[in-house]
C-alpha positions as CSV (number, residue, x, y, z in Angstrom):
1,X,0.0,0.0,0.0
2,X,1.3,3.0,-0.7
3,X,-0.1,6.7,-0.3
4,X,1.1,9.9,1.6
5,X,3.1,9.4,5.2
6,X,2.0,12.2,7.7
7,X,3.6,12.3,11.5
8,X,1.6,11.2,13.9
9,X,2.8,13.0,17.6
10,X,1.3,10.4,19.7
11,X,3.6,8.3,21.7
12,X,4.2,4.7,20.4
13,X,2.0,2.8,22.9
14,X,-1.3,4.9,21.7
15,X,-4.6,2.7,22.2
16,X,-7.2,2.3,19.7
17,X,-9.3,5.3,21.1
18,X,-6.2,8.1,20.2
19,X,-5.4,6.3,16.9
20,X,-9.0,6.4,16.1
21,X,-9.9,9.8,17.2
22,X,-7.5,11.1,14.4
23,X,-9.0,9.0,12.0
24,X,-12.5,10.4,12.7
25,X,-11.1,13.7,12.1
26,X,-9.4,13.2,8.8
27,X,-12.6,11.2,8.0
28,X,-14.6,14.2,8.4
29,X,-12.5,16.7,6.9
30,X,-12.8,14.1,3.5
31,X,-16.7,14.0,4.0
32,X,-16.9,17.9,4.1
33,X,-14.6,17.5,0.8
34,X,-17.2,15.4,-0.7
35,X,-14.5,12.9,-0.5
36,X,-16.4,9.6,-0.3
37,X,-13.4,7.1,-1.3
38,X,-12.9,4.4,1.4
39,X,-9.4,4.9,2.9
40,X,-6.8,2.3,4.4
41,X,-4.5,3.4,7.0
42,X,-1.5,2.1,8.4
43,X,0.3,3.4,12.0
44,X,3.7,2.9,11.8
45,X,5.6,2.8,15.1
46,X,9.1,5.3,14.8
47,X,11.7,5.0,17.1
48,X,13.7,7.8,18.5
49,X,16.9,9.3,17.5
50,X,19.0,12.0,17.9
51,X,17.2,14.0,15.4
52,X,13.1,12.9,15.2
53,X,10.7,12.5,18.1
54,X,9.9,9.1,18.7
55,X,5.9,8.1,17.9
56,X,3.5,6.8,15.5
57,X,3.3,8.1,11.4
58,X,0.3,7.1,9.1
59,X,0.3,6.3,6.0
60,X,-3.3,6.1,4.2
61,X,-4.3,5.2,0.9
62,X,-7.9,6.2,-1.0
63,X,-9.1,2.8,-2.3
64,X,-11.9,2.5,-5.2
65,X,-13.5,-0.5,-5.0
66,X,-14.7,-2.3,-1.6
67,X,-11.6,-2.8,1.1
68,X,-11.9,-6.1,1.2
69,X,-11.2,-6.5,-2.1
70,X,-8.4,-4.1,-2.5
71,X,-7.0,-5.3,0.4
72,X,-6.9,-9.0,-0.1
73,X,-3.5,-10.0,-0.8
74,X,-1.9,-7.1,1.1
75,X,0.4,-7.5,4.5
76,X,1.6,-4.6,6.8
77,X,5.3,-4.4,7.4
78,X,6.2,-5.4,11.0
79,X,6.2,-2.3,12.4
80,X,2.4,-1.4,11.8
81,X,0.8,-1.3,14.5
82,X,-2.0,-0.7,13.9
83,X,-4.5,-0.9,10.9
84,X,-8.0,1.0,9.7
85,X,-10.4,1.3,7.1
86,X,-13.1,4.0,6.6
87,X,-15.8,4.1,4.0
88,X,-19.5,5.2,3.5
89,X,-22.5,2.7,2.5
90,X,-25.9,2.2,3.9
91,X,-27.1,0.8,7.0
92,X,-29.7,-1.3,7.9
93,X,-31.3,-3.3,10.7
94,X,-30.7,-6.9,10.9
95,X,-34.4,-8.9,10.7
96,X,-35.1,-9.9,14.4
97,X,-35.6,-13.2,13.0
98,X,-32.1,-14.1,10.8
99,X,-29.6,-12.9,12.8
100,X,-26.3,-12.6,11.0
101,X,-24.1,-15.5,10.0
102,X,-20.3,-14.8,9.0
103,X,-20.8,-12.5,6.0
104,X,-24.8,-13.2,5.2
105,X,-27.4,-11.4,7.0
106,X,-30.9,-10.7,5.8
107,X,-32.1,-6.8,5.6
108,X,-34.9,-4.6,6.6
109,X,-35.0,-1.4,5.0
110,X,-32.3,0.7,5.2
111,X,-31.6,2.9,8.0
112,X,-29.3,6.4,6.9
113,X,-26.0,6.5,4.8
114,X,-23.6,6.0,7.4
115,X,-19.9,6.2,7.4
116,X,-17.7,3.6,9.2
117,X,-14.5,3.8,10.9
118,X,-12.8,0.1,11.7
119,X,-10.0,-0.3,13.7
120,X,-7.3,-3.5,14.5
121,X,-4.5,-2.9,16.3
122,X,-1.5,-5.7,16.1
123,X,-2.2,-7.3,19.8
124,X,-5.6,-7.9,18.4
125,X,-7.9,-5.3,19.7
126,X,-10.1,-3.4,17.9
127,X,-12.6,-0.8,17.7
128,X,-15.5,0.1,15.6
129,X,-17.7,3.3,14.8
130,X,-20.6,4.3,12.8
131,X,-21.9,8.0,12.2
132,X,-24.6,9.0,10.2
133,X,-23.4,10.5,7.2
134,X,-25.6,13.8,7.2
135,X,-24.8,14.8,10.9
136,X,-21.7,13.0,12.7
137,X,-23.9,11.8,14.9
138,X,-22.1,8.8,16.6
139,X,-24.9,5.5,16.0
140,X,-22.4,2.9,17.1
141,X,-19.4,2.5,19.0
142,X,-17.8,-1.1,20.0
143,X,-14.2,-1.8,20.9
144,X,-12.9,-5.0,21.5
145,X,-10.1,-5.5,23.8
146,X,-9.6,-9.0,23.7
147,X,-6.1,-10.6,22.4
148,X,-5.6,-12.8,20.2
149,X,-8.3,-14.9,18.3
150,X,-11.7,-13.4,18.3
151,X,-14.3,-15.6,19.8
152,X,-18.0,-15.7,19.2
153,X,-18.8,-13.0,21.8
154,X,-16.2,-10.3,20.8
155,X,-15.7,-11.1,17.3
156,X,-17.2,-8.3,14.5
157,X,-18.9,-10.0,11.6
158,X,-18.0,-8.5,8.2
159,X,-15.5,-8.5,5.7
160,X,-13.4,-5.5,6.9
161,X,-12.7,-6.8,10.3
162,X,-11.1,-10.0,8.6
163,X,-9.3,-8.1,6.1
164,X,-7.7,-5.9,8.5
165,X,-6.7,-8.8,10.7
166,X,-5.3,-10.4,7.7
167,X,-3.3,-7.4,6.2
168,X,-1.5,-7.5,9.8
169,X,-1.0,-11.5,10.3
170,X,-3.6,-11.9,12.9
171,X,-5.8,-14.7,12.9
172,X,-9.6,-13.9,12.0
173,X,-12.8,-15.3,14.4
174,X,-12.9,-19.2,13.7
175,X,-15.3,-20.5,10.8
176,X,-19.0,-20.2,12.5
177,X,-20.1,-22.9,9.8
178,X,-19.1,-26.5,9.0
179,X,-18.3,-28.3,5.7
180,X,-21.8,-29.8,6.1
181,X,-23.2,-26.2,5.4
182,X,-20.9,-25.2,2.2
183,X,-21.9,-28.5,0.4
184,X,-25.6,-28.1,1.1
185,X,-25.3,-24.5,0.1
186,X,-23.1,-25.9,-3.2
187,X,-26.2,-28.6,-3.7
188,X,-29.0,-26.1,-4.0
189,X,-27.1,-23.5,-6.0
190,X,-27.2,-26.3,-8.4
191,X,-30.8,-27.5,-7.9
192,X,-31.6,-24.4,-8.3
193,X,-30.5,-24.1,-11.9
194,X,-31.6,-27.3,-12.5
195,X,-34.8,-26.7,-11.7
196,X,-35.3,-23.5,-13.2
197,X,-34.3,-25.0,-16.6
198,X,-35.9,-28.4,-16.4
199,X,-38.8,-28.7,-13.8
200,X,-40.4,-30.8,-15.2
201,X,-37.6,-33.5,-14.8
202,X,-36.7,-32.5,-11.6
203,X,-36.9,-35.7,-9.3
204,X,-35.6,-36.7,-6.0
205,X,-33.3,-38.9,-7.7
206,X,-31.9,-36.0,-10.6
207,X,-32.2,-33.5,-7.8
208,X,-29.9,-35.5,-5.5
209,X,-27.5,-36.9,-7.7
210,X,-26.2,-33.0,-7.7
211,X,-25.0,-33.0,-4.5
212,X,-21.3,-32.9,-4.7
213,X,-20.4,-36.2,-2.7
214,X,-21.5,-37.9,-6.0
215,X,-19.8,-35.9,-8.3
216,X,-16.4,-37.0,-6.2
217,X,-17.7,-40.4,-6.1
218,X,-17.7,-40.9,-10.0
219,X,-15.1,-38.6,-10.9
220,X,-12.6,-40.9,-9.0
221,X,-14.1,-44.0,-11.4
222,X,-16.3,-45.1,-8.3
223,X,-19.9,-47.0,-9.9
224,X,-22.9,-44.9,-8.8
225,X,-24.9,-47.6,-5.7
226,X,-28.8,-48.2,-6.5
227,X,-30.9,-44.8,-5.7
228,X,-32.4,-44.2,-2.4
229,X,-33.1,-41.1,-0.3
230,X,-30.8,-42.8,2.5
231,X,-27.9,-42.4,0.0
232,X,-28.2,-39.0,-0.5
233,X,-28.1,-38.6,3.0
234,X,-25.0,-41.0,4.0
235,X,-22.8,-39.7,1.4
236,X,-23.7,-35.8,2.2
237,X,-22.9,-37.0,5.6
238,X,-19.8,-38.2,4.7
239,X,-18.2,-35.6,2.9
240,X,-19.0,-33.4,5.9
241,X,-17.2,-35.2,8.0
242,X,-13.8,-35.7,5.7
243,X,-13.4,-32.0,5.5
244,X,-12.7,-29.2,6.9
245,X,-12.3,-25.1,6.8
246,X,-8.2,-25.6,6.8
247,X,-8.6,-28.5,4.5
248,X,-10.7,-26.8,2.0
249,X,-8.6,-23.3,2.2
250,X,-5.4,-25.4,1.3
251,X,-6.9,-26.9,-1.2
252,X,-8.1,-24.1,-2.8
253,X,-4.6,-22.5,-2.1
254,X,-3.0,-24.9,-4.2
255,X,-5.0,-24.7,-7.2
256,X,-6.6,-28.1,-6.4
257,X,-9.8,-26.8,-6.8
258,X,-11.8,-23.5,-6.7
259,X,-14.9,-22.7,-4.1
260,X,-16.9,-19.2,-4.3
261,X,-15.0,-16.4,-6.3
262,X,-12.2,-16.6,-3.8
263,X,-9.0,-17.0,-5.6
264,X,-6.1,-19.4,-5.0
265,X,-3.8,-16.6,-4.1
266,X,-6.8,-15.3,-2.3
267,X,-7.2,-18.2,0.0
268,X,-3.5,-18.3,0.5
269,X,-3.7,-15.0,2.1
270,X,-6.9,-16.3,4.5
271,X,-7.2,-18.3,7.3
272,X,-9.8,-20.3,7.5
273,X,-12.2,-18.8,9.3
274,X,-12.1,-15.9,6.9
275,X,-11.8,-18.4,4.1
276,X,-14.7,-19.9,4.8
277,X,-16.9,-16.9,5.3
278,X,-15.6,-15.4,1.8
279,X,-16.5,-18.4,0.2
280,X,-20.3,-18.7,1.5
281,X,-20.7,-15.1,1.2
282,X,-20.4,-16.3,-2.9
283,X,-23.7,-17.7,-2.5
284,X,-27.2,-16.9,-1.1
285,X,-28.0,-18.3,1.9
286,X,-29.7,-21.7,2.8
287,X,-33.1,-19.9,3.2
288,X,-33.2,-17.7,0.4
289,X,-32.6,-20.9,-2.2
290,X,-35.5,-22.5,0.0
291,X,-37.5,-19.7,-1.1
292,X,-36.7,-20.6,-4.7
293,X,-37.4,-23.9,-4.4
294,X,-40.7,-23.9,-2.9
295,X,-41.5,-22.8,-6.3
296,X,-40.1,-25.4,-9.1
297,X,-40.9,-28.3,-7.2
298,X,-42.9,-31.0,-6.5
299,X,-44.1,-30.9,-2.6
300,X,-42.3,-34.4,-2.3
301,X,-38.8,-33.5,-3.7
302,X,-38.8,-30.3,-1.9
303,X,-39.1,-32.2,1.6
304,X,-36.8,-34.8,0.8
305,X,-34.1,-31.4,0.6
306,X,-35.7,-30.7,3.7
307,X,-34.9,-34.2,5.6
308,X,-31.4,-33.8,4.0
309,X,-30.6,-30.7,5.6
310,X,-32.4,-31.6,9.0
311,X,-30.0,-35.4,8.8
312,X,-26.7,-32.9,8.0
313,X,-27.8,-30.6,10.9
314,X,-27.6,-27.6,8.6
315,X,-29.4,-24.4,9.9
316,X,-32.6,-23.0,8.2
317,X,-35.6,-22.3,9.0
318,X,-38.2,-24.7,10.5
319,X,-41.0,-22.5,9.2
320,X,-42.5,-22.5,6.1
321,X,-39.8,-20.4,4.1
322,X,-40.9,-17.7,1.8
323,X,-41.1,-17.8,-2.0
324,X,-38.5,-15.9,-3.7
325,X,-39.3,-15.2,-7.5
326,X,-37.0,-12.1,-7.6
327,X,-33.9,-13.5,-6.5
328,X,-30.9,-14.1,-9.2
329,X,-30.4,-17.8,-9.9
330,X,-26.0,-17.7,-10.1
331,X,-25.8,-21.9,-10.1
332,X,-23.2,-24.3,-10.3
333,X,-20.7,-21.9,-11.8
334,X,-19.4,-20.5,-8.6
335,X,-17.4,-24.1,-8.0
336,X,-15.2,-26.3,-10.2
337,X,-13.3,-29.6,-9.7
């Protein structure tokens, strides 16, 4: 990253408060520049000498697409010690009932355009805040001071807190999904393109044979067993419990296969707990190809998917689930073997 160096006077053992507090204010001169670039910064620790004040001096860098995708790839020199991200978007409430899961969260209608301000300093803290765009007016201030790996009480869902954990070597919050979930989510993305070509055709038997334990089965010369819902649900079962998160990032990492839209360089870069939220952020979620699938087919088929997910112990919801006629159908392309 490069981008203009500007002396920090703070002393070199500044928390994540002072390093954000100047943040907020170059943020807002940018905003009352109609300067609506998202912006990187990096806090570089100086040491004394006989000449220069020891302390802190920033470097920050206007991005123009998303941060976490002009960051991917990117690691701080060791003597960051800190790194940030600012940019503006839209904010919304979460739906009381689908609470958020690694990058995939359902919507309500948005709230204000906000500008956020996120924060990771290199012993693993962090700090996060939101401010309506219009006013300043603070809507949301968290800081975590926990070291080390996040856990499921401190971690920050969203793309930006894994990014700027990554760009300085720190590990992101553990995966908050298993294998059993991606494959599922892999199966209906491909159902779902099935069926929206061919519904007609579209039998438990066609609609299962999708799922990707069988495509490993035969590719590796294996003869297909005699048809039975049981099957579906033993061999979905089975490739769950084979693999895992750091299995599957590896694997991608070496080119052995690709999952999502994230890269192999990409995935060499992640961990796996950002790995796997990246790569189920490539898809819509459990629910919302439900929603599709209520649609194209037969009551039967669709509760046989049902009874597979329930046997995999794959999260969705026990209701009913909505139809979804307006919701783009992206299929089986977003994997290759």
């Amino acid at each position: 990253m490069t981008g203009q160096a500007v002396p920090f006077p703070l002393p070199t053992f500044a928390g994540v408060e002072q390093l954000a507090d100047f943040i907020d204010a170059d943020s807002e001169q940018r905003s009352e520049q109609r300067n609506d670039h998202a912006v990187a910064y990096g806090f570089v620790a100086c040491e004394a000498t006989r000449t220069r004040r020891g302390g802190i001096q920033l470097a920050a860098h206007e991005l123009n697409t998303h941060p976490a995708d002009a960051l991917t790839g990117f690691t701080a020199p060791d003597d960051w010690i800190a790194f940030a991200v600012t940019c503006h978007g839209t904010a919304y409430h979460w739906a009381d009932d689908d609470p958020p899961r690694g990058n995939r969260f359902s919507r309500t209608e948005p709230v204000d355009r906000v500008r956020l301000l996120h924060l990771v300093h290199r012993d693993g803290s962090s700090l996060t805040r939101m401010r309506a765009d219009s006013s300043g007016e603070l809507l949301e201030h968290r800081s975590q001071a926990s070291r080390g790996q996040p856990d499921e009480d401190t971690a920050v869902p969203g793309r930006i807190d894994d990014t700027c954990r990554r760009v300085l070597g720190l590990p992101t919050a553990a995966p908050d999904t298993s294998p059993h979930e991606l494959w599922a989510t892999i199966w209906l993305d491909a159902v779902v393109a099935f069926a929206a070509d061919s519904p007609t055709t579209a039998t438990a038997r066609s609609v299962g044979m999708l799922h990707p334990a069988f495509r490993l089965w035969t590719s590796s010369g294996h003869p297909m067993p005699q048809w039975s819902p049981d099957l579906l649900i033993r061999f979905g079962q089975a490739l769950g419990n084979v693999t895992d998160w750091e299995f599957l990032r590896a694997r991608c990492a070496r080119g052995r296969f690709s999952l999502g839209e994230v890269t192999p360089d990409a995935a060499a870069w992640m961990d796996a707990g950002m790995f796997s939220r990246a790569v189920l952020g490539s898809f819509l979620t459990i629910d919302h190809y439900l929603g599709l699938l209520i649609e194209l087919l037969s009551a039967q088929v669709f509760d046989e998917i049902r009874s597979a997910l329930h046997a995999w112990e794959v999260p969705h919801s026990v209701s009913q689930p909505k139809p979804c006629r307006d919701l783009p159908v992206s299929a089986a392309r977003r994997i290759s073997s």
